[in-house]
Backbone and ligand atoms as CSV (ligand in chain L), in Angstrom:
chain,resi,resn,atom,element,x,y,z
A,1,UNK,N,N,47.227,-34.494,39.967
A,1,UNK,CA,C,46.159,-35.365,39.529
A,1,UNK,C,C,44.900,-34.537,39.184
A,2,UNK,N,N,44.571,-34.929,38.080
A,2,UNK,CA,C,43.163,-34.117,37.602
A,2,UNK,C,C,41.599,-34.793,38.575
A,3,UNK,N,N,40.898,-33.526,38.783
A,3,UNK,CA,C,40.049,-34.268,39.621
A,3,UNK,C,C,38.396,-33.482,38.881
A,4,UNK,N,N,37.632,-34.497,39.020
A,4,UNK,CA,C,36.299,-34.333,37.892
A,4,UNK,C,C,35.384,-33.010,38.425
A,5,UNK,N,N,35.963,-32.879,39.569
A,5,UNK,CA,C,34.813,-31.792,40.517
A,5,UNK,C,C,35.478,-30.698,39.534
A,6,UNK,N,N,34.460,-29.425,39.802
A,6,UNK,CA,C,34.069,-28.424,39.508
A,6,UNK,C,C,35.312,-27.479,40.703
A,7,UNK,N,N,36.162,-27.055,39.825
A,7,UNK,CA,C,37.455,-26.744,41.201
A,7,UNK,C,C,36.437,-25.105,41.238
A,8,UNK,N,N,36.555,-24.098,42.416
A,8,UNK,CA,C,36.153,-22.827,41.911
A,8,UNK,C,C,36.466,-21.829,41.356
A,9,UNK,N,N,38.064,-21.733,40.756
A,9,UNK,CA,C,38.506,-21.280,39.677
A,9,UNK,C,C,37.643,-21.565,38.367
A,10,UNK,N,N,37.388,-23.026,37.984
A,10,UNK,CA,C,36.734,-23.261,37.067
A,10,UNK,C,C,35.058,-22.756,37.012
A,11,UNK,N,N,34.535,-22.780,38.051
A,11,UNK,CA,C,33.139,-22.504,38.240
A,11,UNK,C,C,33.228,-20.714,37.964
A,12,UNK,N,N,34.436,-20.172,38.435
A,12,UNK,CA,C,34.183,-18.441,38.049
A,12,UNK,C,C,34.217,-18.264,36.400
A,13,UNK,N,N,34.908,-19.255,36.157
A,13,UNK,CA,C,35.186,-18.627,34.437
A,13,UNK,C,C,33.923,-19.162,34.034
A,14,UNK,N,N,33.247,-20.496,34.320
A,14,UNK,CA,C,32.107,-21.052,33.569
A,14,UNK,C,C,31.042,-19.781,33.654
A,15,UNK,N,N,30.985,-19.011,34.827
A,15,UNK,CA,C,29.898,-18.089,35.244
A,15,UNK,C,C,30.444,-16.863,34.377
A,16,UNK,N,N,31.379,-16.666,34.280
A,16,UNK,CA,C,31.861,-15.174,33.520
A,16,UNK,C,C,31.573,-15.529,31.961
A,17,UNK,N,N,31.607,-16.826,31.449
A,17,UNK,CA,C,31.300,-17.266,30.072
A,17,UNK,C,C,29.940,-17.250,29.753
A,18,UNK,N,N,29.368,-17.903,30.544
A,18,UNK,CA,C,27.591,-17.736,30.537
A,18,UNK,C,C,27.688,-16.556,30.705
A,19,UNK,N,N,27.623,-15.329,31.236
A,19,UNK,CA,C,27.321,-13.959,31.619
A,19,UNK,C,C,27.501,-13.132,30.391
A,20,UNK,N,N,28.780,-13.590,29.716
A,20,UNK,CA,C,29.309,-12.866,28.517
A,20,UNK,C,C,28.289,-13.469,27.245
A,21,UNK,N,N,27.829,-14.657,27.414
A,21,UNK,CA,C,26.947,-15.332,26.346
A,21,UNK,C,C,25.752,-14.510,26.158
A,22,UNK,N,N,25.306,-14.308,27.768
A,22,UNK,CA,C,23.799,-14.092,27.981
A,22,UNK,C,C,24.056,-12.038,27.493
A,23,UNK,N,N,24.634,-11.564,27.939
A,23,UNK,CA,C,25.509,-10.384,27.516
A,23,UNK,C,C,24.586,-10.472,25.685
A,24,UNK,N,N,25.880,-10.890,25.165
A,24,UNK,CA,C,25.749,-11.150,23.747
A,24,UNK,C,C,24.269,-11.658,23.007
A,25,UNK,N,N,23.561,-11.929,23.919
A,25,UNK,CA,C,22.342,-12.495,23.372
A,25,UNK,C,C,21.361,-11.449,23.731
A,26,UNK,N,N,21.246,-10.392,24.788
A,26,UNK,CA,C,20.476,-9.432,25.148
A,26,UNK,C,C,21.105,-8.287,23.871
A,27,UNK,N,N,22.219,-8.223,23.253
A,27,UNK,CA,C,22.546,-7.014,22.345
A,27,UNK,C,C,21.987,-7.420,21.114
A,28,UNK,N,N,22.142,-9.229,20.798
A,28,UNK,CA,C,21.665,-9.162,19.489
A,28,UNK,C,C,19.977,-8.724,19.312
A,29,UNK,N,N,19.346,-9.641,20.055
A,29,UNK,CA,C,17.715,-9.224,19.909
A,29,UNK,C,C,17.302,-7.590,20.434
A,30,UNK,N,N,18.247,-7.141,21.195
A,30,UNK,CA,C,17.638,-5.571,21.408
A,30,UNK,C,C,17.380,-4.869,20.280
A,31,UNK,N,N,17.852,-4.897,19.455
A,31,UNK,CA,C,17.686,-3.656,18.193
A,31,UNK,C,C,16.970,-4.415,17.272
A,32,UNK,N,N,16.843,-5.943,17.021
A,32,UNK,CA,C,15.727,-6.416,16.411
A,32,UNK,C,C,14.189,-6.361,16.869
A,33,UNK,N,N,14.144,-6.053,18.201
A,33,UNK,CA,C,12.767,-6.254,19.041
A,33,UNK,C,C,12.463,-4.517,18.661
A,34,UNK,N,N,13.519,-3.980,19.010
A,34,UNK,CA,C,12.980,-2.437,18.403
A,34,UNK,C,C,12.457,-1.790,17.123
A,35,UNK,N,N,13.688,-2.941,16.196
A,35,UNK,CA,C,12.943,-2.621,15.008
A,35,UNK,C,C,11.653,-3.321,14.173
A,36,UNK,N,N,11.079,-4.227,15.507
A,36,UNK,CA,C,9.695,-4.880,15.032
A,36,UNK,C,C,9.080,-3.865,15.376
A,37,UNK,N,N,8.664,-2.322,16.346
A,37,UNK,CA,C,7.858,-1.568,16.599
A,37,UNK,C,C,7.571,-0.694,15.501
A,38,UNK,N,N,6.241,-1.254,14.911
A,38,UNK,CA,C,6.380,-0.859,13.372
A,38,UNK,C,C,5.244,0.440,13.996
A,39,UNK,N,N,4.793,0.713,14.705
A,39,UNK,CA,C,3.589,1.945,15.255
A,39,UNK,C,C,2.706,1.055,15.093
A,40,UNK,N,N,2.590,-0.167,15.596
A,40,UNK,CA,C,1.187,-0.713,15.440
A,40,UNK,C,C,0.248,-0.274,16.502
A,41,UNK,N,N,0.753,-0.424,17.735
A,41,UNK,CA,C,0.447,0.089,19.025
A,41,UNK,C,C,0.051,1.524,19.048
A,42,UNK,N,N,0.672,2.335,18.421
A,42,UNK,CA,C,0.592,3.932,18.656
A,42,UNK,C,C,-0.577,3.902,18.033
A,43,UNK,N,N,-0.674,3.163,16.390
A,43,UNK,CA,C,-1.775,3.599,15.847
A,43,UNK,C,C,-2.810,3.031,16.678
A,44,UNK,N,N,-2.919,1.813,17.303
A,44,UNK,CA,C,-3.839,1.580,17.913
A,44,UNK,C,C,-4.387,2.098,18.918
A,45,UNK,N,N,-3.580,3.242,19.495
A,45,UNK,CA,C,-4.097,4.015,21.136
A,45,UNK,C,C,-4.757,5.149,19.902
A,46,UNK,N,N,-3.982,5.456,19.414
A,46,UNK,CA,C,-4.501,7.011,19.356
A,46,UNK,C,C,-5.187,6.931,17.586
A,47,UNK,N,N,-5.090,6.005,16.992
A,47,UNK,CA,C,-5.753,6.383,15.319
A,47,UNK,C,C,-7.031,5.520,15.205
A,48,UNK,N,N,-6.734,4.428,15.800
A,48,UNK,CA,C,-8.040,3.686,15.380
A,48,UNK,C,C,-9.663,3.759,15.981
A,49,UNK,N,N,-9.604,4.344,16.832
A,49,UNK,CA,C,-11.191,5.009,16.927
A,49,UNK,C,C,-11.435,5.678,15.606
A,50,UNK,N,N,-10.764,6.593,15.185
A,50,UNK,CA,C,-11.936,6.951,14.045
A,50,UNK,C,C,-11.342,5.946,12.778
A,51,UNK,N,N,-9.788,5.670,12.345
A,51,UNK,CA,C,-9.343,5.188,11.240
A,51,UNK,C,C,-9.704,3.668,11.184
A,52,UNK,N,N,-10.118,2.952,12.205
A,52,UNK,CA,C,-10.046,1.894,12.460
A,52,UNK,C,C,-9.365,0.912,12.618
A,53,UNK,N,N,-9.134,-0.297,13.480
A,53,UNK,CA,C,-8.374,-1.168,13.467
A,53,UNK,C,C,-7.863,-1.774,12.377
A,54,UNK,N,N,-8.265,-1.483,11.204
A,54,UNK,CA,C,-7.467,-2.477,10.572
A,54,UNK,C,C,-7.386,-1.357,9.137
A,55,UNK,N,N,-7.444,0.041,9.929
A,55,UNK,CA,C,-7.085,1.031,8.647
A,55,UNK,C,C,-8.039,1.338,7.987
A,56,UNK,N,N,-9.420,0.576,8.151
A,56,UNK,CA,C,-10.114,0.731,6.649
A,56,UNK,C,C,-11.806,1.747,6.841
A,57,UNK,N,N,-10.957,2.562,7.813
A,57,UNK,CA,C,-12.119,4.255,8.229
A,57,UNK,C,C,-13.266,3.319,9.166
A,58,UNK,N,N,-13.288,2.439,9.208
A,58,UNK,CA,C,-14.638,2.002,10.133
A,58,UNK,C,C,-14.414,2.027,11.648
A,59,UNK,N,N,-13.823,2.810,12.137
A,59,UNK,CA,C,-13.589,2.922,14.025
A,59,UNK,C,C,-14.537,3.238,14.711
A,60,UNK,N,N,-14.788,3.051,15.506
A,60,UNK,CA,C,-16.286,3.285,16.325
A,60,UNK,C,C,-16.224,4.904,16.704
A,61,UNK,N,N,-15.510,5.495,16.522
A,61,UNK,CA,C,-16.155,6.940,16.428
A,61,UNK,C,C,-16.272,7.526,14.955
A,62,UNK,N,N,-16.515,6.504,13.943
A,62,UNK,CA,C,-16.277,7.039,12.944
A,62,UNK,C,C,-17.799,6.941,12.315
A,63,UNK,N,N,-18.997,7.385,12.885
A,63,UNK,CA,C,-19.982,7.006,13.173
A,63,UNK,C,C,-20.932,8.043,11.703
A,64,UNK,N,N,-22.027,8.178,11.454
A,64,UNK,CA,C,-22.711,8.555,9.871
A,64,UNK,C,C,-22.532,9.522,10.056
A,65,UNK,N,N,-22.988,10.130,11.266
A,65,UNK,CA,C,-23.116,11.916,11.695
A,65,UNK,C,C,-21.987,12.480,11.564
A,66,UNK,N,N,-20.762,11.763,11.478
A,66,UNK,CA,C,-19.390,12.972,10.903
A,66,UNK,C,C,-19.881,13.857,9.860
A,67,UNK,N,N,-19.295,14.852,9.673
A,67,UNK,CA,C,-19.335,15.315,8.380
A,67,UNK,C,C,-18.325,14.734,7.618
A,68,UNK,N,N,-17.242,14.736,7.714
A,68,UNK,CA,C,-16.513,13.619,6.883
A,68,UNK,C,C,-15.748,12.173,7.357
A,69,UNK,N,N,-15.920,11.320,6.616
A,69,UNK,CA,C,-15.756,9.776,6.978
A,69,UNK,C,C,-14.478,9.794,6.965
A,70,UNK,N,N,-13.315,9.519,7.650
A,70,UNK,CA,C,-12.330,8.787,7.314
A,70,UNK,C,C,-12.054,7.907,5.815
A,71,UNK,N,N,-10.960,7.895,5.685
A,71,UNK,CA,C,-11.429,7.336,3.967
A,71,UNK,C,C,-10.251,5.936,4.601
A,72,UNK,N,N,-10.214,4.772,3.822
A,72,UNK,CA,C,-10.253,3.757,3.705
A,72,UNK,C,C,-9.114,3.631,3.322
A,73,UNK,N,N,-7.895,3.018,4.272
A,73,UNK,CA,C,-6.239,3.363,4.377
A,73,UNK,C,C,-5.642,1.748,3.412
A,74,UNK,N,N,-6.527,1.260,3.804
A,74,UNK,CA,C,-6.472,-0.655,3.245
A,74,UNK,C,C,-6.441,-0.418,1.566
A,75,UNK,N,N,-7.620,1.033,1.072
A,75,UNK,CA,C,-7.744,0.896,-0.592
A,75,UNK,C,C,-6.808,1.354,-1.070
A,76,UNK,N,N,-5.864,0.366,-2.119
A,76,UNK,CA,C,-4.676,1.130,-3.006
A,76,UNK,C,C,-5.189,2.662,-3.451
A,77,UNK,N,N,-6.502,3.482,-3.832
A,77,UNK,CA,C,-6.493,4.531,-4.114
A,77,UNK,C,C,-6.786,5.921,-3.488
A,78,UNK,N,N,-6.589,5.380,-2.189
A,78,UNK,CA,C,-6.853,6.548,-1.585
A,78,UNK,C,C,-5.257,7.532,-1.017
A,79,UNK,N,N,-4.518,6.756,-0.381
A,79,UNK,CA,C,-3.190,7.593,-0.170
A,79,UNK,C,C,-2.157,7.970,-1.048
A,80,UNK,N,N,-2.255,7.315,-2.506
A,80,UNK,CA,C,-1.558,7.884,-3.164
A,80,UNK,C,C,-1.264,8.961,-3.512
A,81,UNK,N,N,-2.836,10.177,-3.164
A,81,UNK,CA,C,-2.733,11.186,-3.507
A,81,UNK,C,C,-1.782,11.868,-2.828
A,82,UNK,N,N,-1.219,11.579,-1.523
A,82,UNK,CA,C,-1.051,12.499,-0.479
A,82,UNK,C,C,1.053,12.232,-0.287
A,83,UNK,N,N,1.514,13.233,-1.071
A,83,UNK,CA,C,3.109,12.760,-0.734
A,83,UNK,C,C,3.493,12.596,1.048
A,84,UNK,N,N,4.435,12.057,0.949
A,84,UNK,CA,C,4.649,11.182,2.594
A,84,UNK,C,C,4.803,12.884,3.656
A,85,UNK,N,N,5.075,13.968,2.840
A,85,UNK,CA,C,5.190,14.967,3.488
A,85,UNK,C,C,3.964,16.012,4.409
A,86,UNK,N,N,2.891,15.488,3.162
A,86,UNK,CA,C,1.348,15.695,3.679
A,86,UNK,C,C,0.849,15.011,4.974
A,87,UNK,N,N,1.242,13.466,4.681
A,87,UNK,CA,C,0.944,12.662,5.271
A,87,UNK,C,C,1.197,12.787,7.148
A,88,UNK,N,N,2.644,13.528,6.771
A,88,UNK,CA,C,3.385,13.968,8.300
A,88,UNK,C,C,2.638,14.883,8.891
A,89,UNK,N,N,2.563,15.984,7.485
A,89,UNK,CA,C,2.198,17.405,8.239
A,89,UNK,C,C,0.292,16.746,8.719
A,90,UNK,N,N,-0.111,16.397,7.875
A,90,UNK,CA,C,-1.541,15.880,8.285
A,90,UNK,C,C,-1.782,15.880,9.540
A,91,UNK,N,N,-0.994,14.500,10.185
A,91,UNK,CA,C,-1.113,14.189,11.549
A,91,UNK,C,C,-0.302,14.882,12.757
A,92,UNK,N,N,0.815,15.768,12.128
A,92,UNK,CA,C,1.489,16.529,13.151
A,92,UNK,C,C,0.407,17.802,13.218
A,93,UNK,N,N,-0.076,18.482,12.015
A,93,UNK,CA,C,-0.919,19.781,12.281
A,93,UNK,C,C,-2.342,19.604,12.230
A,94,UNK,N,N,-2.800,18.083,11.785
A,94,UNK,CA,C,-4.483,18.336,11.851
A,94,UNK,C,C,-4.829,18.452,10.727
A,95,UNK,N,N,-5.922,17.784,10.263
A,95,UNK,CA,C,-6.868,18.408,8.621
A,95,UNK,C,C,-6.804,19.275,8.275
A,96,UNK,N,N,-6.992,20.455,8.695
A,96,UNK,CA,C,-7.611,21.947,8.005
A,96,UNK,C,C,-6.183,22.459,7.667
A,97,UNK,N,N,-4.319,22.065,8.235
A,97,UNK,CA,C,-3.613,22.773,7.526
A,97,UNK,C,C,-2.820,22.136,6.155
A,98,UNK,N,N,-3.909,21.033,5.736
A,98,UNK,CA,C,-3.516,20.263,4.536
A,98,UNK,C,C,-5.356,20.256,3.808
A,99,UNK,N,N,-5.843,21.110,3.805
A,99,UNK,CA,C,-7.200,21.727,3.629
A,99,UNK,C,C,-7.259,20.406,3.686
A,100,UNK,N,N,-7.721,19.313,4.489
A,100,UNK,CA,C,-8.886,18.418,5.097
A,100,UNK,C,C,-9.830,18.809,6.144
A,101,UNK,N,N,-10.379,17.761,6.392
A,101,UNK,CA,C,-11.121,18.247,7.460
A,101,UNK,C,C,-10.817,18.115,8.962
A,102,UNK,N,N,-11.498,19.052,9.798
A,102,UNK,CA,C,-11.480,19.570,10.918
A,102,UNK,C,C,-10.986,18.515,12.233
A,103,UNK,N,N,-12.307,17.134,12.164
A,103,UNK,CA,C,-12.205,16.286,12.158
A,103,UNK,C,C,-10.868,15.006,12.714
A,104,UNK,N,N,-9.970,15.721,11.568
A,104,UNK,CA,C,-8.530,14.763,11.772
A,104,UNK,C,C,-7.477,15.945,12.704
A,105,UNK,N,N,-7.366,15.431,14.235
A,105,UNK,CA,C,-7.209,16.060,15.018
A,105,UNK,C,C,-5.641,16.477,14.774
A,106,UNK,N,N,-4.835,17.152,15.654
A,106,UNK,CA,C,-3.687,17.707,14.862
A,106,UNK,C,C,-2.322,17.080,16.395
A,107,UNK,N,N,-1.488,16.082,16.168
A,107,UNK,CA,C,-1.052,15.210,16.773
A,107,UNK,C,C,0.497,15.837,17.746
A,108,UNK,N,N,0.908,16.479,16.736
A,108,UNK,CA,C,2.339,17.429,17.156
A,108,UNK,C,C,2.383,17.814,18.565
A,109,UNK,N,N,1.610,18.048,19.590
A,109,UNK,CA,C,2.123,18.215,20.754
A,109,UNK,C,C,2.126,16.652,21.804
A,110,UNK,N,N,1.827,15.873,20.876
A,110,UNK,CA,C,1.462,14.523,21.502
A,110,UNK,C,C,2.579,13.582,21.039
A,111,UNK,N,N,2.374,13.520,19.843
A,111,UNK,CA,C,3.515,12.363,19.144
A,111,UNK,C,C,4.974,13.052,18.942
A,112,UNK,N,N,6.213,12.439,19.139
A,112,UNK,CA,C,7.112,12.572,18.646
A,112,UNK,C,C,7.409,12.963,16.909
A,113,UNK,N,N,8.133,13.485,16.824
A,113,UNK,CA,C,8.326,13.463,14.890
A,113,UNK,C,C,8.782,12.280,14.449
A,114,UNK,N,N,9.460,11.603,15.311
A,114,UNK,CA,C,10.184,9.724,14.935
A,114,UNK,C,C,8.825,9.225,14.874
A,115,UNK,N,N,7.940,9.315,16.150
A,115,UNK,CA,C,6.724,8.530,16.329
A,115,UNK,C,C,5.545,8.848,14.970
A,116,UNK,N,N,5.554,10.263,14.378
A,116,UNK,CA,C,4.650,10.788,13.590
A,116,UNK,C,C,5.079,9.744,12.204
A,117,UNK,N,N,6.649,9.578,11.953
A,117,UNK,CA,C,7.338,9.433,10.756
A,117,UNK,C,C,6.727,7.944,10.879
A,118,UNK,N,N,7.159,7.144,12.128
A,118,UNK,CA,C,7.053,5.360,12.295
A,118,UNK,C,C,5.499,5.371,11.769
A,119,UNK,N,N,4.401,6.084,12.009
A,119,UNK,CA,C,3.077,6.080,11.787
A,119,UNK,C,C,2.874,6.481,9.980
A,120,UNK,N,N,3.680,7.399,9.828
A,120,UNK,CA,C,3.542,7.539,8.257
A,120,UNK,C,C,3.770,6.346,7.393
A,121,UNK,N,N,4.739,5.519,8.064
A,121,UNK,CA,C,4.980,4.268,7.277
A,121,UNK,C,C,4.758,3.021,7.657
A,122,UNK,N,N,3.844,2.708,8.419
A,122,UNK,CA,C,2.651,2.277,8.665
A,122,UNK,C,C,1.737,2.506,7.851
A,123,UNK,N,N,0.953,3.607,7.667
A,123,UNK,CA,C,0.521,3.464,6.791
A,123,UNK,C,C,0.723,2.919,5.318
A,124,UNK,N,N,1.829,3.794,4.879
A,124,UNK,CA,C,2.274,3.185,3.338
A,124,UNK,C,C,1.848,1.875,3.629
A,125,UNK,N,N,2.339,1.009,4.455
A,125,UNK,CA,C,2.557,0.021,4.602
A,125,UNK,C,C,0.997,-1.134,4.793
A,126,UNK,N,N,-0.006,0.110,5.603
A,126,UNK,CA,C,-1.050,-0.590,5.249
A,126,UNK,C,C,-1.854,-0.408,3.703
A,127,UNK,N,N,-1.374,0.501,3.244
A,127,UNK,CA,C,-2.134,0.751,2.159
A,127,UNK,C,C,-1.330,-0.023,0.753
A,128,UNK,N,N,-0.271,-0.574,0.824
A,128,UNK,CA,C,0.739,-1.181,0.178
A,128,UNK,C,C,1.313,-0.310,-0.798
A,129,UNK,N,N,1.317,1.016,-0.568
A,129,UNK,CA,C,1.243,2.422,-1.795
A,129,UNK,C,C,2.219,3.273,-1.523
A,130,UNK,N,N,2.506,3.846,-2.683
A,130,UNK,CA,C,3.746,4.825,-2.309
A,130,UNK,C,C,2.822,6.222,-2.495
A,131,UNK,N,N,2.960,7.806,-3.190
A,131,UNK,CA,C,2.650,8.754,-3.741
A,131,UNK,C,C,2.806,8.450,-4.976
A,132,UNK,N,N,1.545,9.114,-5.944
A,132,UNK,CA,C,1.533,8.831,-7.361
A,132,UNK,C,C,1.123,9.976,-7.848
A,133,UNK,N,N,2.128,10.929,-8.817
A,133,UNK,CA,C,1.775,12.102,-9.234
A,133,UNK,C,C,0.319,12.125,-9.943
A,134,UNK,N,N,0.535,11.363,-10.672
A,134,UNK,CA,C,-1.026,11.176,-11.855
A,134,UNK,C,C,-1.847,10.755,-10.854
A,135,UNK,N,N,-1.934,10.338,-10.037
A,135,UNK,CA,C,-3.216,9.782,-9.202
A,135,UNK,C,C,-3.705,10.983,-8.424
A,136,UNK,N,N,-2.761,12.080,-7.931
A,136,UNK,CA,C,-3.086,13.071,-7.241
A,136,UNK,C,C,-3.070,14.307,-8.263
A,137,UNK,N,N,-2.855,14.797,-9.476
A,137,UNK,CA,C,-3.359,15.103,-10.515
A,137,UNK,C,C,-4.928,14.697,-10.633
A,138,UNK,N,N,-5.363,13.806,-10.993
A,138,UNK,CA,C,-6.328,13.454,-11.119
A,138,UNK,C,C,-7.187,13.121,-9.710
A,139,UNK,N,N,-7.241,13.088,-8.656
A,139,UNK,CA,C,-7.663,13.634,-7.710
A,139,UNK,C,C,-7.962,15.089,-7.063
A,140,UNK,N,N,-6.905,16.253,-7.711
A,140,UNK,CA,C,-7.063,17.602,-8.274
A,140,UNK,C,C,-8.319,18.038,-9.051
A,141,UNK,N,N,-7.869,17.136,-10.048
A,141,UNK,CA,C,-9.002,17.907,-11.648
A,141,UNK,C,C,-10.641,17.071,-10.802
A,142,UNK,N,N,-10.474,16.203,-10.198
A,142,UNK,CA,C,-11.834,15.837,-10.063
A,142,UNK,C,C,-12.708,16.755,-8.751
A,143,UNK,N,N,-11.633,17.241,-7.821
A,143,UNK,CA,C,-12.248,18.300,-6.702
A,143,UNK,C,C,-12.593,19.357,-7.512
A,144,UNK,N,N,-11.507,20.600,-8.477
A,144,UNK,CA,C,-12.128,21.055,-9.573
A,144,UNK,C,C,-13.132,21.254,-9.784
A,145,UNK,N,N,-13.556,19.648,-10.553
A,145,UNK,CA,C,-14.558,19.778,-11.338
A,145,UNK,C,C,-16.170,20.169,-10.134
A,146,UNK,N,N,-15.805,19.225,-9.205
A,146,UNK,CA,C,-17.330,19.381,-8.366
A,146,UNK,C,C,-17.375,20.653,-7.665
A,147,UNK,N,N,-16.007,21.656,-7.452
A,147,UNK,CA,C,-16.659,23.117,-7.178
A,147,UNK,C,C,-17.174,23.629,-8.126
A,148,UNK,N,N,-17.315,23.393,-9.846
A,148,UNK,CA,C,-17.749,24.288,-10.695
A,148,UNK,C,C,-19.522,24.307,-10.202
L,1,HEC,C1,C,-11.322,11.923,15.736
L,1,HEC,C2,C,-11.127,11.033,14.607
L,1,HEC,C3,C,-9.715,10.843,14.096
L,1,HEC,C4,C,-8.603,10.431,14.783
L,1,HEC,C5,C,-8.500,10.058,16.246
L,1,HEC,C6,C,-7.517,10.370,13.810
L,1,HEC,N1,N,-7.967,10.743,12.574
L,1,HEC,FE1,FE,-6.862,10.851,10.886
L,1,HEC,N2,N,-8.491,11.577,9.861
L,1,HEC,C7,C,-9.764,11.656,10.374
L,1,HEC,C8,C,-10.677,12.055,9.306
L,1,HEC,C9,C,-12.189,12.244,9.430
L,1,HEC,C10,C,-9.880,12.231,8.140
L,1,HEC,C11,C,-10.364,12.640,6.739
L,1,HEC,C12,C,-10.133,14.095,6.493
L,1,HEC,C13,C,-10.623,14.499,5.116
L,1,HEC,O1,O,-10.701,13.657,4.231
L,1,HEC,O2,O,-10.931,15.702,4.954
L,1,HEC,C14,C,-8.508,11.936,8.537
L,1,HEC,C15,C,-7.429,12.022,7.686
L,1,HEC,C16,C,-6.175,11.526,7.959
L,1,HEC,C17,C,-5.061,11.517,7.037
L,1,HEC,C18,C,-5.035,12.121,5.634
L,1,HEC,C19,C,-5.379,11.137,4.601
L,1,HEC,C20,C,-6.838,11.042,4.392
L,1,HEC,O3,O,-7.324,9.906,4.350
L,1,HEC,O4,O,-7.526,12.081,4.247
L,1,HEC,C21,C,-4.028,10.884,7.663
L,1,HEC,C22,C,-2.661,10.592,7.080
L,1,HEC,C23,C,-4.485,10.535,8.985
L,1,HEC,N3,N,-5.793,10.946,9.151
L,1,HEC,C24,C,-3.716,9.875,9.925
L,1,HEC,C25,C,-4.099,9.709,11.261
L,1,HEC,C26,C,-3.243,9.140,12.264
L,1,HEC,C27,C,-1.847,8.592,12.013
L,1,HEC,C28,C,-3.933,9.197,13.438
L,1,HEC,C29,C,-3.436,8.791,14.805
L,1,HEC,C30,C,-2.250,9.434,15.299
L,1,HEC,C31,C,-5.230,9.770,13.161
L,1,HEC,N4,N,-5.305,10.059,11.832
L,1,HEC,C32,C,-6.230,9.965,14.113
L,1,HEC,C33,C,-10.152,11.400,11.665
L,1,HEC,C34,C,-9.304,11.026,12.697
């Protein structure tokens, strides 16, 4: 005779089914929750004092007395100049070994190279821009011109 209770044969498999569900539901969102970590956070500990919160050079240490301002990550024309390789070495070695300035501190014993790369595209990403030969051509001829 069949009986409505919960026999405990049945209660182990119900628990091994939920377990295997809950299983299956911790694998799917793990690698989606990872791949939401776009470096928003990183940039926010360590870039936005001088780059600013929202990319666009105004961070509270980014104050008149610099000698040079952070430039403005939000304007389509400012990162184009810089291929994504600059962009790495920039923040892994610091301004002065991509002749910038002094200023943009040099990140490589701090950040990971995954962490440096997730931050490079972040940016693109804030600036909505890829590298543009003619734009950094012509960012060339115009430094050029003001050493003559
Ligand atoms: C102490 C202030 C400061 C901090 C902190 C800082 N930067 Fe900079 N960064 C600068 C300045 C100033 C420049 C501009 C250098 C120039 O134009 O000569 C710069 C330049 C850059 C450039 C080259 C493009 C450009 O606009 O000249 C990149 C890329 C960059 N920073 C990324 C980062 C990232 C990513 C972080 C965080 C890991 C970071 N910076 C943290 C001050 C800072």
């Amino acid at each position: 005779m069949m009986t409505k209770h919960l026999t405990l044969s049945n209660y182990i498999k119900l628990q091994l089914i939920l377990s295997v569900a809950c299983f299956c539901l911790v694998i799917t969102f793990l690698p989606a929750s990872a791949a939401q970590d776009n470096g928003d956070a990183l940039y926010q500990y360590y870039c936005a004092q001088c780059h600013g919160e929202k990319g666009d050079g105004k961070g509270i240490n980014a104050t008149e007395d610099l000698p040079t301002q952070p430039k403005d990550f939000t304007s389509p024309k400012n990162l184009p100049v810089f291929t994504d390789e600059q962009i790495v070495n920039t923040i892994k070695q610091g301004g002065p070994k991509e002749q910038l300035s002094f200023i943009m501190p040099p990140w490589g014993d701090i950040l990971s190279d995954e962490q440096i790369d997730v931050l490079k595209k972040l940016l693109r990403k804030i600036c909505k821009c890829q590298y543009d030969p003619a734009a950094a051509a012509a960012a060339a001829a115009e430094a050029a011109k003001q050493k003559q």
